[in-house]
N, C-alpha and C positions, 0 to 999 in steps of 0.2 A: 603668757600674753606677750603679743610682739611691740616691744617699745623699745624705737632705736634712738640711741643719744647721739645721734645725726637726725639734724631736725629738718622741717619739710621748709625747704626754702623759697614756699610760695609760689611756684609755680610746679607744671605739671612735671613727673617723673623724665630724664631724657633717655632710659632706657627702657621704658613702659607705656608712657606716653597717660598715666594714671596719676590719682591724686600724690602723688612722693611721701612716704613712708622713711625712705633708705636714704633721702638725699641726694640719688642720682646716682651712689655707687654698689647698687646689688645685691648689698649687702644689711644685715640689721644686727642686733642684738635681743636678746630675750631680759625682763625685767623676771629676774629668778632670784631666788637665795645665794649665797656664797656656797650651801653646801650641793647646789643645782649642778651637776656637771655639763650643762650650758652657758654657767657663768663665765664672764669674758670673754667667750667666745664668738664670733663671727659665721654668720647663715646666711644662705642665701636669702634674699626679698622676696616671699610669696607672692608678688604681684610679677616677679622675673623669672617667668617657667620655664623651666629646664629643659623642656620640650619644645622650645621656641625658638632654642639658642642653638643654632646649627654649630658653631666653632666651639661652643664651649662640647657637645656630643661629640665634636673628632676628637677633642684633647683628651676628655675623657675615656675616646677608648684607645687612644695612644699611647696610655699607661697603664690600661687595665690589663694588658696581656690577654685580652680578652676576643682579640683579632677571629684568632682559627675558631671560633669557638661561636661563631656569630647565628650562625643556623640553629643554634642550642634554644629551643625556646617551650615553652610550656604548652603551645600549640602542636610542635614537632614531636613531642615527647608519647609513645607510644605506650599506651597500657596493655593493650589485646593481642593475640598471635594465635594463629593455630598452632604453637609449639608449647604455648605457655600454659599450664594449668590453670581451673579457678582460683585458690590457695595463690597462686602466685601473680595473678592478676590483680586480684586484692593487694596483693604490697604492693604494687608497681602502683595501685591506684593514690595508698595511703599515703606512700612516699609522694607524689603528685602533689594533694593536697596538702601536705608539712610543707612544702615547699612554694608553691603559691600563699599560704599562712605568710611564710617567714619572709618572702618577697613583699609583700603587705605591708608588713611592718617589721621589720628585722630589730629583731631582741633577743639579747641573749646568744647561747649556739645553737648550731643544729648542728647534728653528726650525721651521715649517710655511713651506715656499714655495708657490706654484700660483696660477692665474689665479683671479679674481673665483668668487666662490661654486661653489668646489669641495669645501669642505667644512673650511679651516682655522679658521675662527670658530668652527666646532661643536667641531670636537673641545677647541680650548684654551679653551672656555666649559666644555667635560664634564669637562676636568681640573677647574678651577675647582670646579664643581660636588662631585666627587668629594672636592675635602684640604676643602670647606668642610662638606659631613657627617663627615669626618674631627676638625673642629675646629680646621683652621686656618686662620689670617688670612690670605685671601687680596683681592689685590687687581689687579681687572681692567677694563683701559682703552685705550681707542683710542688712537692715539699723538696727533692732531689734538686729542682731548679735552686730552690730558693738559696739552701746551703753551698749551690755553687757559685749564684751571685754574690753571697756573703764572702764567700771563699776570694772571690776574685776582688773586691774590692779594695783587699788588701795590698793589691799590685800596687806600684808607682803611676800604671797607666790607666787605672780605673778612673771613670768620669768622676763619679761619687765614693766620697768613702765609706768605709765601714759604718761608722756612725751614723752617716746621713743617709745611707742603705738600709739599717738595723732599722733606724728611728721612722723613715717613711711606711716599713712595714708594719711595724709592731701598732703605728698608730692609725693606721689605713680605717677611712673611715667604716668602709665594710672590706674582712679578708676573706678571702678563699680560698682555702690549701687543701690541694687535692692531691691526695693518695699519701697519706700519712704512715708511715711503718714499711716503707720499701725504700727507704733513704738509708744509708751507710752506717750502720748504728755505734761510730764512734765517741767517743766522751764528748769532742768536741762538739760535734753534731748533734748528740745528745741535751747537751747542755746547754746549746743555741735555740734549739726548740722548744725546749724549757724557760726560759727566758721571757722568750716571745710569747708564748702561749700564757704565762704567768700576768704579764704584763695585761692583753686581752684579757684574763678572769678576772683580774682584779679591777680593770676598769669599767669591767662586765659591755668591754665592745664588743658588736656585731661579729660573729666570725661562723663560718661553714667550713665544714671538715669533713672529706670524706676519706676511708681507708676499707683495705680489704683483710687489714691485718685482726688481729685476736687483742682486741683491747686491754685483756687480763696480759699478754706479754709486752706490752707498753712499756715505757719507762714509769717505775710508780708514780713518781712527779706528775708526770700528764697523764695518767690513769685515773688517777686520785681528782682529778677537775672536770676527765671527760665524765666519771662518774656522777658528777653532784646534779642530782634532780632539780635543783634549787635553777639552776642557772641554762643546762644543756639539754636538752630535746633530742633522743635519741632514733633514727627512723635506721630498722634495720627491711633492707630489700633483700626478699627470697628468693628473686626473677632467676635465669639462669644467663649466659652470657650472651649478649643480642647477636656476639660475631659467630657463636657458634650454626647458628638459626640462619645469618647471611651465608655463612661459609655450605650450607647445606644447599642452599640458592645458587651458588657458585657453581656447587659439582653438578647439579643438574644444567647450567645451562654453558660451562667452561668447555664440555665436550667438542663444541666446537673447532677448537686448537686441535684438536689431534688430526683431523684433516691434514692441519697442517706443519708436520711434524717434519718435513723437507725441510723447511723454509725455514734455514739457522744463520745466523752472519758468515759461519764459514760455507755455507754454499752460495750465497750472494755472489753473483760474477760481476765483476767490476774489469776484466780483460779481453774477453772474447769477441772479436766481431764487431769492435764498438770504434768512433771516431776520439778524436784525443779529446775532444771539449767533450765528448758524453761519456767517456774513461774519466774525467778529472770531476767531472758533476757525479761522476756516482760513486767514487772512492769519498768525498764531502759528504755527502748523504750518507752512506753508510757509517763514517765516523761519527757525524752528527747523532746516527740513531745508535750507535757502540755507546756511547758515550750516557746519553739518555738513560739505555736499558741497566749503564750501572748505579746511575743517581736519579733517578725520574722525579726532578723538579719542573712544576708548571706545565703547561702542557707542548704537545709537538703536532706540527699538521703536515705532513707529506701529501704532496700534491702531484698529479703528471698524468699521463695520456696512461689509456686502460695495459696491461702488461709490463709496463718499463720496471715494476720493483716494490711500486708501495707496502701491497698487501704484505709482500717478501722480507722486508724489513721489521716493519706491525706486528707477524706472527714472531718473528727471533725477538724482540722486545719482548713480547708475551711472553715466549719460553724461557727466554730468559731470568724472567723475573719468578715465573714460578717455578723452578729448576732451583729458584733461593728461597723459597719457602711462601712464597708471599699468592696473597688470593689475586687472582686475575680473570676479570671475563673478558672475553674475545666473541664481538661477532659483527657480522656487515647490520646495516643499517634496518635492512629488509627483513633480516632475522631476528634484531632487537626487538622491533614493534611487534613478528608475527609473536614473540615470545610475552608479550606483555598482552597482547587481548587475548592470548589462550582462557585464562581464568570469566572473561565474560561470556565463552562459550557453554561452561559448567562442567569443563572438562578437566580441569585442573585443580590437585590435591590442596593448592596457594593462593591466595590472592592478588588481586592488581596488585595493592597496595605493599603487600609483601615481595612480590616482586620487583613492584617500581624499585624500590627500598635498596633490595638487596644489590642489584646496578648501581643504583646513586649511589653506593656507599662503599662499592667494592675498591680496595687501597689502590686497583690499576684499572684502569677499563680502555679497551680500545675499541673503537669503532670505528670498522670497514668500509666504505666506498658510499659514505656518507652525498646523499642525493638521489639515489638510486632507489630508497625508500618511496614507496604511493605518498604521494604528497596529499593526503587529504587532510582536515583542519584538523583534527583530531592529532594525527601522526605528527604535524608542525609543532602541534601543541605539548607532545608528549616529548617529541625532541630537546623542545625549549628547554622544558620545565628542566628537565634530565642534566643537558647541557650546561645552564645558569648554575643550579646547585654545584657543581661541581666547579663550577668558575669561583663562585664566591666564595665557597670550602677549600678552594686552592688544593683540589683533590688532582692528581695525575693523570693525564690523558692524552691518549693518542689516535687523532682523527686520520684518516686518508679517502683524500677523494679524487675525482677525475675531472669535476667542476671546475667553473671558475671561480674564483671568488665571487662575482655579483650576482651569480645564479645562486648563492646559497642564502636561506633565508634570514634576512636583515638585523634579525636579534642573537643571529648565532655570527653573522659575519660580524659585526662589530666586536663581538669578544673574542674572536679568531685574531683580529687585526690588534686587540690589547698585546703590543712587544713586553708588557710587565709578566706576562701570563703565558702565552701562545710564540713559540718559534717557530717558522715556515720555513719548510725545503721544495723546493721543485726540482722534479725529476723532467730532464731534459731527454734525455736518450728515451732513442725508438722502444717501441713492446719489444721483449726479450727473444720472443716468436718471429718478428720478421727481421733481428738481427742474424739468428741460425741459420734464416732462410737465406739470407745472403752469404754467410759464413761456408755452406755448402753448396755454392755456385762455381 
């Protein structure tokens, strides 16, 4: 029963604009027992929705670590594939629903077990997601991370210390510690996660834990807890790894690059035939994009008249990054979409939807001479969609096009022009073509 010893001062709430319950400060008290684990503690005012309070939702996800993670949601969350079996659909579904359950009302724990990217990061990012438009403090972390923050706090120049590091987490209203058993299994590390985790069993707080490890070679300490029926809800997923299923996406539609297998940074001419201000802009550019293909943070948008280099740059970025292992699709703009309505024609083994997929999500994408795509609403529409997720996701990307900026359409140029996000190079020098033509005069 909610009865706050802040009493209602007679007029109406100044944060609700309701009968006042809280006092005015947000806050109440529950009239509980002492053995109540609500006793003495401070709640938010059910008349001050959490869903109302725009500042209070940035702060809270400005310490949920829960930033990159923001696309994660229970609508996002894919059961079905043509890769996946029935048997394995059913767990993707079951884990689903443990998950919307425990978002509901979170009690207790819930474990996610399963091999590499099956889908347990998603879902305990969607919980996450879910109590943090709810309004609560949630706080979500790799387990790797977390022992390095511990680790660090010990510095002279950590903000916070140990203590006040250890104590935020252990008491975090809902925790989220993802990938348990792939942290450095020293004593010390050991016996930090024992700690915490103890501390959690005993207080029987909310906590979600996913790992891919073999819970029998645990520490028995944390074995012995993740075990107890009483308290832990175990959802093990069968799925098999979703990157492997994109990565098959990839090879079918990556061929592209091989076209363009010329076009490395060391064939880039930046000497020949060129005036000094279009020598000095394209040795920039080409650093710009060296630089890029070795840390591809945020995205890059090379811009310039048809021939001067774009594409030229775009492809050695490409190869580049996949010559280090990493998935990459490459294609002009014209080729993305012809590639995404193949599946409506019933000619294709994929789906839109797995298709769309496997683009949004691939760790690099670049796209080619962007504008040049049939503008029809459809194609704008599939661009956006495409584009945005990968803005928000702060996934990697490299546009080029021949446009100008105000020809390109208004939901894509404004996140082009985001400097947090988007670096712009314009190529000044002539097509590469009627500089030779000159050079052999």
């Amino acid at each position: 029963m909610e009865n706050s010893s802040i009493t209602n001062n007679g007029g109406p709430c100044p944060i609700c604009g309701q009968e006042s319950i809280c006092g005015g400060l947000g806050v109440i008290r529950y009239d509980v027992p002492v053995g109540d684990p609500r006793f003495g503690k401070l709640f938010r005012c059910p008349n001050n929705i959490a869903e109302h309070d725009t500042t209070w939702q940035e702060r809270l996800r400005s310490i949920s670590n829960l930033d990159a993670f923001a696309g994660k949601t229970f609508d996002s969350f894919e059961t079905t594939s043509a890769m996946t079996s029935d048997s394995e659909r059913r767990s993707l579904l079951m884990a689903l629903e443990a998950a919307e359950r425990f978002a509901a009302e979170p009690d207790g724990w819930l474990l996610f077990e399963g091999t590499y990217g099956c889908g347990k990061t998603h879902l305990a990012a969607a919980i996450g997601n879910q109590r943090l438009g709810m309004g609560d403090q949630v706080l979500f972390i790799t387990v790797p991370d977390l022992l390095d923050h511990l680790r660090a706090s010990y510095g002279p120049s950590s903000e916070m210390g140990y203590d006040d590091t250890f104590d935020r987490v252990r008491k975090a209203s809902l925790l989220i510690l993802d990938d348990l058993g792939v942290e450095n299994p020293s004593s010390w590390a050991q016996e930090k996660l024992f700690q915490l985790l103890n501390y959690r069993y005993n207080h029987r707080l909310p906590t979600v834990v996913t790992t891919n490890a073999d819970v029998d070679r645990l520490d028995g300490r944390i074995r012995s807890r993740l075990l107890d029926e009483a308290l832990i809800h175990r959802v093990h997923i069968s799925a098999p790894d979703y990157r492997t299923q994109t990565a098959n996406q990839h090879r079918q539609i990556e061929t592209n690059l091989r076209y363009y297998a010329d076009m490395t940074f060391e064939t880039f001419d930046v000497y020949n035939h060129l005036l000094h201000d279009e020598q000095k802009n394209l040795e920039k550019v080409l650093r710009a994009a060296y630089s890029y293909a070795n840390d591809p943070q945020g995205w890059l948008l090379l811009m310039g008249p048809y021939g001067s280099g774009k594409t030229h740059l775009a492809a050695a970025i490409a190869q580049f990054r996949r010559d280090r292992g990493e998935e990459v699709v490459f294609l002009t703009a014209p080729d993305l979409l012809d590639y995404l309505r193949t599946p409506y024609s019933g000619k294709a083994a994929t789906s839109f939807d797995e298709r769309f997929k496997a683009v949004r999500e691939t760790p690099l994408l670049v796209i080619d001479d962007l504008g040049t795509e049939n503008a029809t609403a459809w194609a704008r529409e599939k661009l956006f969609q495409l584009i945005d997720h990968r803005y928000i996701a702060h996934l990697p990307t490299v546009i080029t096009t021949a446009n100008e900026l105000e020809q390109v359409d208004e939901r894509i140029r404004v996140r082009l022009l985001d400097d947090r996000r988007c670096t712009i190079f314009t190529i000044v020098a002539r097509a590469y073509t009627l500089r030779r033509r000159r050079g052999q005069r």
